[in-house]
C-alpha positions as CSV (number, residue, x, y, z in Angstrom):
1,X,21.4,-5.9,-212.3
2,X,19.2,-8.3,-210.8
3,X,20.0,-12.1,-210.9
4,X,17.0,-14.2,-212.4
5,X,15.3,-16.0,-209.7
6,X,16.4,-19.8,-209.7
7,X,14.3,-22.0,-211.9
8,X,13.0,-24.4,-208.7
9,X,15.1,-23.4,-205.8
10,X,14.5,-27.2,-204.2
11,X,16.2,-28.2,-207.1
12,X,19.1,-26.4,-206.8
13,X,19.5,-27.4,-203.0
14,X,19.4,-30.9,-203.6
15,X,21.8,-30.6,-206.1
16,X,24.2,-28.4,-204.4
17,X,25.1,-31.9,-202.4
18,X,26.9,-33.1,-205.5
19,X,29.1,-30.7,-205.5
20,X,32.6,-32.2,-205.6
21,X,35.1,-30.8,-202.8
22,X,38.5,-30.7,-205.0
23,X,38.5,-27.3,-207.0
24,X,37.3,-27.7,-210.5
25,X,38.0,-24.8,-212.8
26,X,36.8,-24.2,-216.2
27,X,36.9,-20.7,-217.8
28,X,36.9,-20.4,-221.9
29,X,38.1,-16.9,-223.3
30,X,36.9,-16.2,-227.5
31,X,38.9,-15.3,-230.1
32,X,37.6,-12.6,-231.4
33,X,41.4,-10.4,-231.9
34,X,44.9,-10.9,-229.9
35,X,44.4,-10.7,-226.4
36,X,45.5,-7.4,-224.5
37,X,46.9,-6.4,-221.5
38,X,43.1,-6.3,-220.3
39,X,42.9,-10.3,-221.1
40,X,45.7,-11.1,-219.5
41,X,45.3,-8.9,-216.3
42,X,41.5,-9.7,-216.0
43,X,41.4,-13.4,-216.8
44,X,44.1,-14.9,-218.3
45,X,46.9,-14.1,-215.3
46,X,43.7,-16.0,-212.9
47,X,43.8,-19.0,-214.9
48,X,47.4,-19.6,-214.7
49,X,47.7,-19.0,-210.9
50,X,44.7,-21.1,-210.9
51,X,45.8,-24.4,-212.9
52,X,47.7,-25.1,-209.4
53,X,44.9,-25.6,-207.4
54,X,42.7,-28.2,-208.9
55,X,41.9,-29.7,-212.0
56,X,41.7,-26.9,-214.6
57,X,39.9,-27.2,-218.2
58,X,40.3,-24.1,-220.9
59,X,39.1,-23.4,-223.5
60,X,39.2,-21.3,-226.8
61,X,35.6,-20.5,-227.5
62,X,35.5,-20.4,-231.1
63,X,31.9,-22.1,-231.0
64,X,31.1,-18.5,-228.9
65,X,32.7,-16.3,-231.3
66,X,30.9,-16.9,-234.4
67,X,28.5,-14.4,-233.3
68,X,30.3,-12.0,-234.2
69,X,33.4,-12.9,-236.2
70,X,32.3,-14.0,-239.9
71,X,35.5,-14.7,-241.9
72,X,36.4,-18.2,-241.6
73,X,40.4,-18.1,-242.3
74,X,40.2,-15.0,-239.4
75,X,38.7,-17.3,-236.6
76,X,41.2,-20.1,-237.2
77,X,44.0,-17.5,-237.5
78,X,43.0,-16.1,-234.3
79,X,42.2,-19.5,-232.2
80,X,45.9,-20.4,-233.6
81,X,47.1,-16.9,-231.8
82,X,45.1,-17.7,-228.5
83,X,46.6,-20.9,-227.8
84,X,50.2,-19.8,-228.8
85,X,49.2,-16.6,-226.6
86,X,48.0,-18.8,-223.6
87,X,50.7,-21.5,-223.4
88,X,53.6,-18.6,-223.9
89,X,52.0,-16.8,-221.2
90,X,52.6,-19.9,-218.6
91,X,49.3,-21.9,-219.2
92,X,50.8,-25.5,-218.5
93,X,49.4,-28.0,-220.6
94,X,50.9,-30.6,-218.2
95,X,48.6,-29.0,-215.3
96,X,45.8,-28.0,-217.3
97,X,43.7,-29.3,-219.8
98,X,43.9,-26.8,-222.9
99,X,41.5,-27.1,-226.0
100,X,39.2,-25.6,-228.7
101,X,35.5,-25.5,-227.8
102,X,34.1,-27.0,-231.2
103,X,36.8,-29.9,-230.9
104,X,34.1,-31.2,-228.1
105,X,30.9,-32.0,-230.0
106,X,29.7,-33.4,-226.9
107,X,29.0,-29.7,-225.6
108,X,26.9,-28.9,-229.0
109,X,24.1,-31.7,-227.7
110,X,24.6,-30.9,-224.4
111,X,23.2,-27.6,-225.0
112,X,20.1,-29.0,-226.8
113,X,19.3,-30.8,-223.9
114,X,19.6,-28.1,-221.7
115,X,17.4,-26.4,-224.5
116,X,14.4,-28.0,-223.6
117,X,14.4,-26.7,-220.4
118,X,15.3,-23.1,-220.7
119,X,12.6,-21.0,-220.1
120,X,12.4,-18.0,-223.0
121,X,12.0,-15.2,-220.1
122,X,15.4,-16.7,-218.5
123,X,17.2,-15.9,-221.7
124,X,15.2,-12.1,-222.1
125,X,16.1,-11.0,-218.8
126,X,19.9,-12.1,-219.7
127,X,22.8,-8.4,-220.4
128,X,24.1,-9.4,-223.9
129,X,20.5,-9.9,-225.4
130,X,18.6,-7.2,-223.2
131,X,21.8,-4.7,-224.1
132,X,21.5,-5.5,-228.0
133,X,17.7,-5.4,-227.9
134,X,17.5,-2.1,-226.3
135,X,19.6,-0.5,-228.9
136,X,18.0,-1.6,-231.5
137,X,20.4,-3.1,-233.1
138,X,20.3,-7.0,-234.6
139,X,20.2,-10.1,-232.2
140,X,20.5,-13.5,-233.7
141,X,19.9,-16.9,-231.7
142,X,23.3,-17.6,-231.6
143,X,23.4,-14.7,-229.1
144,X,20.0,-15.1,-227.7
145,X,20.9,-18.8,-226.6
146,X,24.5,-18.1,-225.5
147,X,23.7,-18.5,-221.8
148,X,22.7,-22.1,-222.3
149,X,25.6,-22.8,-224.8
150,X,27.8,-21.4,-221.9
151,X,26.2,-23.2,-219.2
152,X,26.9,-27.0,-221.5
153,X,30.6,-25.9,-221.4
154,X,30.6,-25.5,-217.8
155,X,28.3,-28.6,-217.0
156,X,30.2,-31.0,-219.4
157,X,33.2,-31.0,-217.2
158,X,32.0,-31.4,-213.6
159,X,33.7,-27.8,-213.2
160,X,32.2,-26.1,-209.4
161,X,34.6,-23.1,-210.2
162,X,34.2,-20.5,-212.9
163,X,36.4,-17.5,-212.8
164,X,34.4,-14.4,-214.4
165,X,34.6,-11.5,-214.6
166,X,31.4,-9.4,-212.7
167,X,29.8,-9.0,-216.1
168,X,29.5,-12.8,-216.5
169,X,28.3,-13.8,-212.7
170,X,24.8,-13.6,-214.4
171,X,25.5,-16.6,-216.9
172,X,26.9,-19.2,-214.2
173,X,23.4,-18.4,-212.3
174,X,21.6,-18.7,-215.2
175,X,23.7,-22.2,-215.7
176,X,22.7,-23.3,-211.8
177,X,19.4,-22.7,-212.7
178,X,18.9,-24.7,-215.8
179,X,21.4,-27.3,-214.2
180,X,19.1,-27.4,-211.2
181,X,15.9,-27.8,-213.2
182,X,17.3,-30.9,-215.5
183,X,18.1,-32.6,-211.6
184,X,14.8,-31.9,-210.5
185,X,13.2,-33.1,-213.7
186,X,15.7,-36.5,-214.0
187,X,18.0,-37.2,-210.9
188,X,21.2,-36.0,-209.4
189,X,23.2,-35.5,-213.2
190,X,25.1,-32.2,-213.3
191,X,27.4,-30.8,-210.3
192,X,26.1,-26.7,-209.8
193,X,29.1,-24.8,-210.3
194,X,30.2,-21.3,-208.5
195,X,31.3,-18.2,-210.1
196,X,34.4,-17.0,-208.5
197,X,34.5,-12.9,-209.3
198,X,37.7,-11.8,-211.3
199,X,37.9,-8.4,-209.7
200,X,41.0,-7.3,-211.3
201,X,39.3,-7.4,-214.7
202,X,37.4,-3.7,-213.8
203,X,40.6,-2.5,-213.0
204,X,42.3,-2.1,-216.0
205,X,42.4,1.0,-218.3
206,X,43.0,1.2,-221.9
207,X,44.5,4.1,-223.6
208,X,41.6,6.7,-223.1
209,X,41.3,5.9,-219.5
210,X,38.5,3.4,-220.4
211,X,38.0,0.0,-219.2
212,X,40.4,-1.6,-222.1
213,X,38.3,-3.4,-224.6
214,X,38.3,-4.3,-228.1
215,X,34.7,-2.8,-228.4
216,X,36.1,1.0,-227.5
217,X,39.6,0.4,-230.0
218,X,41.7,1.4,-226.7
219,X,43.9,-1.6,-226.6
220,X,47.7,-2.6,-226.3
221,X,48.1,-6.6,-227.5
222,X,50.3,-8.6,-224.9
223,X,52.8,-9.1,-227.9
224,X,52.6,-5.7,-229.4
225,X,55.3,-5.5,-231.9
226,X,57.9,-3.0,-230.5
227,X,57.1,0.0,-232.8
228,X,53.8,-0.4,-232.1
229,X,53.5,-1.1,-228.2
230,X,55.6,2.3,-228.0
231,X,53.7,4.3,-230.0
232,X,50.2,3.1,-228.4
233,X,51.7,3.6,-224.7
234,X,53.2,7.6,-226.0
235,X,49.4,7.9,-227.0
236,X,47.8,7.2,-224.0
237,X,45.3,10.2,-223.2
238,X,46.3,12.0,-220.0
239,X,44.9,15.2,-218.4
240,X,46.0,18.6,-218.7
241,X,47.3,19.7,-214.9
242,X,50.9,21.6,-214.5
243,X,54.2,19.6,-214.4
244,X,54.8,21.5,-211.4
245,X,51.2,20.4,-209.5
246,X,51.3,17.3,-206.9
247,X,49.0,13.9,-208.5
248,X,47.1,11.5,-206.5
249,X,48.3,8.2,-208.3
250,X,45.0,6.8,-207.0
251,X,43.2,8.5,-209.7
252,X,45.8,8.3,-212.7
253,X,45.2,5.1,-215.5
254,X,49.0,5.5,-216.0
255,X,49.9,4.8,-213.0
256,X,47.2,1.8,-212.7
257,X,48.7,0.4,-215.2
258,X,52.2,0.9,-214.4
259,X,52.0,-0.9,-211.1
260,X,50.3,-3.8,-212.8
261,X,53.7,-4.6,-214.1
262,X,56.3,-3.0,-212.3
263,X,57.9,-4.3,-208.9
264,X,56.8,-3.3,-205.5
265,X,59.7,-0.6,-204.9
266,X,59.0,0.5,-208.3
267,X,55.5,1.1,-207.6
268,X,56.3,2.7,-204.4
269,X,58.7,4.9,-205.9
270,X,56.4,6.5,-208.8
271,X,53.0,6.8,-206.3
272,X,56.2,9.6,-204.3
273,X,56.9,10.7,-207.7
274,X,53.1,11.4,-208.3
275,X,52.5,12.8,-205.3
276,X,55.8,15.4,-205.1
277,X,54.5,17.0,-208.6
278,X,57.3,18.6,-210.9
279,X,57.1,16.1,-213.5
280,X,55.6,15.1,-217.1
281,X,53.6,12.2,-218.4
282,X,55.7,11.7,-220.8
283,X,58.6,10.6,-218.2
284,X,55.6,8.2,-216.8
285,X,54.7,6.8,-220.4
286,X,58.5,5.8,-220.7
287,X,58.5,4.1,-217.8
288,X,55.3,2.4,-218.3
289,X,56.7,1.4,-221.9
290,X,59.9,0.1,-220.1
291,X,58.0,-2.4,-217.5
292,X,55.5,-3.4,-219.9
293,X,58.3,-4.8,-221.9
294,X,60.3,-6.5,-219.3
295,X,57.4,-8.3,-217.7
296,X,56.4,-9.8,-221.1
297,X,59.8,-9.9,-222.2
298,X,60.1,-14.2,-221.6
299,X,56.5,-14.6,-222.3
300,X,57.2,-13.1,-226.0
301,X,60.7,-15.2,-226.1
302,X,59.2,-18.7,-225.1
303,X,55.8,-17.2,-228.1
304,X,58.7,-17.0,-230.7
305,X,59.6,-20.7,-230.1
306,X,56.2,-22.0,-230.2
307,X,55.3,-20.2,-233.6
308,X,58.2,-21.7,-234.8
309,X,57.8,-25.7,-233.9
310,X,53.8,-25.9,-235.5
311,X,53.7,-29.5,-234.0
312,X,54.0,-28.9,-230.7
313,X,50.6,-26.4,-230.2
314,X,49.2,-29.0,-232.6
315,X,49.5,-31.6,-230.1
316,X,48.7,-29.6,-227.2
317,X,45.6,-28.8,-228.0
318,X,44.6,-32.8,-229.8
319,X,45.9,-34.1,-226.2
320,X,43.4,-31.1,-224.7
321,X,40.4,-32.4,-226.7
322,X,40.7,-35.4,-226.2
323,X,41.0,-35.3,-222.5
324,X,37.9,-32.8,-222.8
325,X,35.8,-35.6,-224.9
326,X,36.5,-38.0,-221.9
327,X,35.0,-35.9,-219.6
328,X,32.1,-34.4,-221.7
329,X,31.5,-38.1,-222.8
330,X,31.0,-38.9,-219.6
331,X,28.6,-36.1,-218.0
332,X,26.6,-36.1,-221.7
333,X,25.9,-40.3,-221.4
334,X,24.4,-39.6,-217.8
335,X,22.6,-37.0,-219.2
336,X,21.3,-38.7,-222.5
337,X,20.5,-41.4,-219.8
338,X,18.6,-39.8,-217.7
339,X,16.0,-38.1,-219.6
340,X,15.6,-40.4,-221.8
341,X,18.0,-40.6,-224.9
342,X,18.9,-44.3,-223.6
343,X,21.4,-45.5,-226.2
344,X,25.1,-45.1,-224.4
345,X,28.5,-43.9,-225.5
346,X,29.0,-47.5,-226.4
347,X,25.7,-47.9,-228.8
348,X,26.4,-44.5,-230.8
């Protein structure tokens, strides 16, 4: 699709100059179920490697997933899951920062601000509404304004990096544009942040050869329970050439996701089995269910701990937000500042 045009291009050249050189990453994932293998392939695997390179800020976008999730014990249950999920998985809260979106009020009247300058034909032209709209079914504000909400939790921590997948490029332009707009209209106040394109997060199928997504039911959860994972990975859907016939493992979802997880000799060794023939998917499902349990074997370990000792998430993500508020306080005051709102962190 088309990107939207910038708001006032001038703008956003001027304020590209304030764009800090040491990598800044923020990336916020909702909890809206337990994350899958297409979570942690197509973001969550990024953040980690990425938390090495800069400062890193993550969050779980509850705020995000109200749209859709309505039962209030649910939501807490699953931001709960996501953080145990994320730290288990190797998210280091001593390298990054690591919190809940609504723990940051900041970000709430950030987003009015950036409100008042967010053109309505910015927001209709944006996939989640336009996709809603044309098939008919209901759109509320919440998802009408999520752009701008999404662009106030980029902007509130000076991030210039967000890692997205190519579905999402369209919101961090949409965020350089209003960011861009509020500089033109009241100084040099918000760094213009760059998407940085997940491209694995295409990449990986779900159990009817999909892209895996909650929306299709197609899923395997990173911490599947046993019975479970096995059972999903036997059902994986598979085509119907001979045993005997030669496969291009180029064009197999098995084998995609097999190599996500196995080693490089491994991998090697299954494209030759592919490609030989004389062989059945179920020997392939077995071997997928064998590698997907090894390479989250200490992940799942280290996530039994953690459920067990309540604290220790607890404090992980109060240390988080409060290291977020800092920062949001911060970037909010020079924006209260500048347009207007004079009364300081201090005065409130």
């Amino acid at each position: 699709m088309t990107s939207p045009e910038p708001a006032n291009a001038n703008a956003s050249d001027a304020a590209a100059a304030k764009e800090p050189t040491q990598l800044r990453v923020l990336s916020g994932i909702q909890p809206t179920g337990r994350f899958h293998w297409g979570n942690y392939f197509g973001a969550i695997r990024q953040y980690i490697d990425l938390q090495h390179a800069g400062d890193a800020y993550y969050f779980i976008a509850d705020l995000h997933a109200l749209t859709t999730v309505r039962e209030p014990e649910v939501l807490r249950s699953f931001v709960r899951e996501a953080a145990l999920d994320l730290v288990a998985l190797g998210l280091d809260p001593k390298r990054a920062t690591l919190f809940v979106q609504s723990d940051v009020p900041e970000v709430t009247e950030l987003t009015w601000l950036l409100l008042t300058v967010t053109p309505m034909g910015l927001l209709e032209r944006c996939h989640a509404y336009k996709e809603k709209k044309a098939k008919g079914l209901p759109a509320d504000a919440g998802l009408f304004t999520y752009p701008v909400l999404m662009a106030a939790d980029i902007l509130a921590y000076d991030a210039n990096t967000v890692p997205v997948g190519d579905d999402q490029v369209q919101h961090v332009e949409v965020c350089r544009d209003l960011a861009g707009t509020f500089n033109h209209l009241y100084g040099e106040v918000f760094t213009l942040p760059k998407a940085r394109v997940i491209e694995t997060a295409a990449r990986v199928p779900g159990t009817d050869g999909q892209k895996m997504s909650k929306s299709y039911d197609n899923t395997i959860q990173v911490f599947e329970e046993p019975g479970k994972l096995k059972k999903k990975v036997m059902r994986i859907t598979t085509d119907s050439r001979p045993m005997e016939a030669p496969k291009d493992p180029e064009t197999d979802h098995l084998f995609e996701l097999y190599r996500l997880m196995a080693s490089a000799e491994e991998t090697a060794a299954m494209a030759e089995t592919y490609r030989r023939g004389g062989f059945g998917y179920g020997e392939i499902k077995k071997a997928l269910h064998a590698a997907a349990e090894q390479f989250f074997a200490e992940a799942r370990t280290r996530r039994e701990a953690l459920a067990a000792d309540p604290a220790t998430i607890d404090g992980i993500l109060e240390e988080g937000a409060a290291r977020a508020r800092e920062q949001a306080t911060r970037v909010l005051d020079r924006a209260r500042a500048a347009c207007g709102l004079s009364r300081g962190r201090g005065d409130r």
